[in-house]
N, C-alpha and C positions, 0 to 999 in steps of 0.2 A: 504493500500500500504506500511503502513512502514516506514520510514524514507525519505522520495525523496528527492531529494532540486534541484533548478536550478537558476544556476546564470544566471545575464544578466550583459555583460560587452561592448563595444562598439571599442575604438578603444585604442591602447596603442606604448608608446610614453616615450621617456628618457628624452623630452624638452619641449611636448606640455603641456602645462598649464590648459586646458580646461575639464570642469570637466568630461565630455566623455571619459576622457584619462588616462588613469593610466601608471607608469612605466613597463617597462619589469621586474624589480625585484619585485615592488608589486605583481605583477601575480604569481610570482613565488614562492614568499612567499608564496600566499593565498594555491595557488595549489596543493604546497608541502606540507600544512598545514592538507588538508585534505586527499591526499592520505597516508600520513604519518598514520592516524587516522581510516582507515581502507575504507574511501568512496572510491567506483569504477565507473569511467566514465562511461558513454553513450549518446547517441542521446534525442535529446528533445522529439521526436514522441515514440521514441521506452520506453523513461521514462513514459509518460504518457498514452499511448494504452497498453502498455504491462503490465506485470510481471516483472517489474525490480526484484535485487537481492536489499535486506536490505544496505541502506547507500549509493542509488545511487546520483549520480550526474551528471546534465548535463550542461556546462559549453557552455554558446551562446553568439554569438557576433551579433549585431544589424549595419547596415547600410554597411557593405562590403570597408571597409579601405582596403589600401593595410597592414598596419602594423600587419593584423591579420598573414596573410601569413608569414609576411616577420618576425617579432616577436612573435604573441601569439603561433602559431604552433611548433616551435620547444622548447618552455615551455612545452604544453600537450604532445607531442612525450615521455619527459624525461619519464613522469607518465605512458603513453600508451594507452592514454583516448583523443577519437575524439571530438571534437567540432560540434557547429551547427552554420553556419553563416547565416545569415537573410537580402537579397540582395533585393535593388530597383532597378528593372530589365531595367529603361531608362537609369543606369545612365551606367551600367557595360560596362567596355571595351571602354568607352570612356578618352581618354590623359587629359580632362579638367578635375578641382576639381568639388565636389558634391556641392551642393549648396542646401538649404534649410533655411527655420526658425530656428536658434538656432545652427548652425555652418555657415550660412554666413557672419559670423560677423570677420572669420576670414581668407576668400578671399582677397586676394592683399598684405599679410602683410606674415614675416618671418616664419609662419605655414602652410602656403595655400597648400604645398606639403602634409599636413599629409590630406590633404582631397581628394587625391587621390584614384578615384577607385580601383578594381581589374577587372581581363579580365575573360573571357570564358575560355581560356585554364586555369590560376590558381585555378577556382573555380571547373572545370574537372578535378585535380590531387587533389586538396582538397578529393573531393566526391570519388577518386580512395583511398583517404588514412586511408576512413573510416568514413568523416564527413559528416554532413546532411546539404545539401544545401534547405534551404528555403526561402520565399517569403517573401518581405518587402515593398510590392505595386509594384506597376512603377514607382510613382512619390515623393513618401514618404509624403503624404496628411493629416489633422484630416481627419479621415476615419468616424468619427461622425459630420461631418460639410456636409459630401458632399452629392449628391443626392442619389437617388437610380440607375440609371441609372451608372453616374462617380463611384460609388462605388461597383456594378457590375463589371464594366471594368479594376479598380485597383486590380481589386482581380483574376477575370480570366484571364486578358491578363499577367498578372506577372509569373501567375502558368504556363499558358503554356507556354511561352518563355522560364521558367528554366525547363521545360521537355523537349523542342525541344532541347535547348543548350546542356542540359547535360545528354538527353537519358532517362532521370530513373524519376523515378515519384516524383512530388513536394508536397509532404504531410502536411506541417504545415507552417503556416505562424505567425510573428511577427507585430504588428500592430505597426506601428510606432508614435512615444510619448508614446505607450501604453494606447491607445486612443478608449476604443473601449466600444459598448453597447452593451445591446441585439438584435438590428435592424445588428450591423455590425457582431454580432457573427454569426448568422441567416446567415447573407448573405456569409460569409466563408465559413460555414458548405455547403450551397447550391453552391458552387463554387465549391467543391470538395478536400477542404482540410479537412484533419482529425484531426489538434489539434490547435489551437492556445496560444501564448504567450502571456499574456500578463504584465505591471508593474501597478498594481492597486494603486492610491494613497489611497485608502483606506481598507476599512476590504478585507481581502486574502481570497477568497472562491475558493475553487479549483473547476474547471469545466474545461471541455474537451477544449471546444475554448473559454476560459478566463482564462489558467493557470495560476499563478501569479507567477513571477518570482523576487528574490533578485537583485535589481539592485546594480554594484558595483562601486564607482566613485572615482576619481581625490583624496579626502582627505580621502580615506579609508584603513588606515593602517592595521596591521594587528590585532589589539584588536578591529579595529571598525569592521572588516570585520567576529571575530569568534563572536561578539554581532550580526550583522544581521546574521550572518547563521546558529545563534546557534539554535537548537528545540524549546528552552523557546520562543525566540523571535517569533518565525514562529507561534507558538501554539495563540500569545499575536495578533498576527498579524490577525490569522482567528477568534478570538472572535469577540461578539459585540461589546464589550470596547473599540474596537482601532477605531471603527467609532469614538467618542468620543474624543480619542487621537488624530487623524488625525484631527477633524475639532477644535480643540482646538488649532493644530501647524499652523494651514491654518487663522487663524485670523490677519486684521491687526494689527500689534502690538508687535505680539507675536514672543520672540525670536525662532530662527530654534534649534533643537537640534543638 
């Protein structure tokens, strides 16, 4: 394939503190960084099903903030390269904050607006402007904890709600935490998705429904951000070695790099 890369980014934010969050000018650094560099956007499906062109990139947002709309989109517009947002289909269109393991901690307090959904019509002028709307469950679950049954039901009821809402077919889904095995991979594929995302904490093997994607966070500036997207690291990333690596950063004890 050549060069691909795909970021995972989540929601962005000039106040919020949470590593989920990055500023509008981080983004814009990174983004300008690599369309400056020769990379050309596209779709997360269309990256991984297709023939991309050399040095593509597809830049995805996980859990459906309002801030992607309202800030990440007119950074990718500058460059001309659509986004792929990755939506938990209970929460959308709903006035209340999202709520979950790992951002409800900041419910009731001076942030609780950045956990605001987005609606059906913004995620319909999204998919009008070029971006790929896909699946992020219903409920935003470990999709490896749950049965077979509930894990069935996150997967199809999600996909087809963002086909009914938005007309057009729901191709690729995001596992949320990045949480997925070969029982959940299985089960997506059999759902009728064609590619999934995912952030492997360990060695990067590219496969259709386990893609591994660059996650980008809160303290990633711009020298930390051309070290994960650089090729060396990506290459360092799919070896055996970084099993190795990774379960050596994952010990107790052991400082984080």
């Amino acid at each position: 394939m050549g060069d691909a890369l795909v970021l995972c980014y989540h929601a962005v934010s000039p106040t919020w503190p949470t590593a989920l969050s990055l500023t509008p000018e981080r983004l814009s650094e990174q983004v300008h960084h690599l369309a400056g560099r020769g990379w050309r956007g596209t779709t997360f499906t269309d990256l991984v099903t297709g023939r991309p062109a050399p040095r593509s990139v597809a830049v995805t947002f996980d859990d459906g903030y309002r801030s992607v709309l309202e800030l990440a989109r007119p950074i990718l517009d500058e460059v001309g390269w659509p986004g792929t947002l990755y939506v938990p289909t209970d929460f959308i269109g709903r006035e209340a904050p999202m709520a979950w393991p790992g951002i409800d901690e900041w419910l009731g307090g001076p942030h609780e607006r950045e956990l605001l959904p987005l609606g059906w019509d913004d995620l319909r002028a999204l998919r009008a402007a070029g971006w790929e709307i896909g699946s992020h469950t219903r409920s935003h679950p470990h999709l490896t904890r749950t049965g077979d049954g509930e894990l069935a039901g996150e997967l199809a009821e999600s996909r087809a709600t963002c086909e009914r809402e938005l007309g057009d077919r729901c191709r690729s889904i995001a596992y949320p935490y990045g949480d997925v095995d070969e029982r959940v991979a299985r089960a997506a594929r059999e759902a009728g998705y064609e590619a999934g995302a995912g952030l492997p904490p360990g060695r990067h093997v590219r496969s259709t429904m386990q893609w591994p994607r660059v996650g980008v966070y809160h303290d990633d500036d711009l020298r930390r951000f051309r070290l994960k997207a650089s090729r060396a690291m990506r290459a360092l990333q799919a070896s055996p070695a970084w099993e190795l690596i990774a379960a050596a950063r994952s010990r107790p004890g052991q400082a984080e790099g």
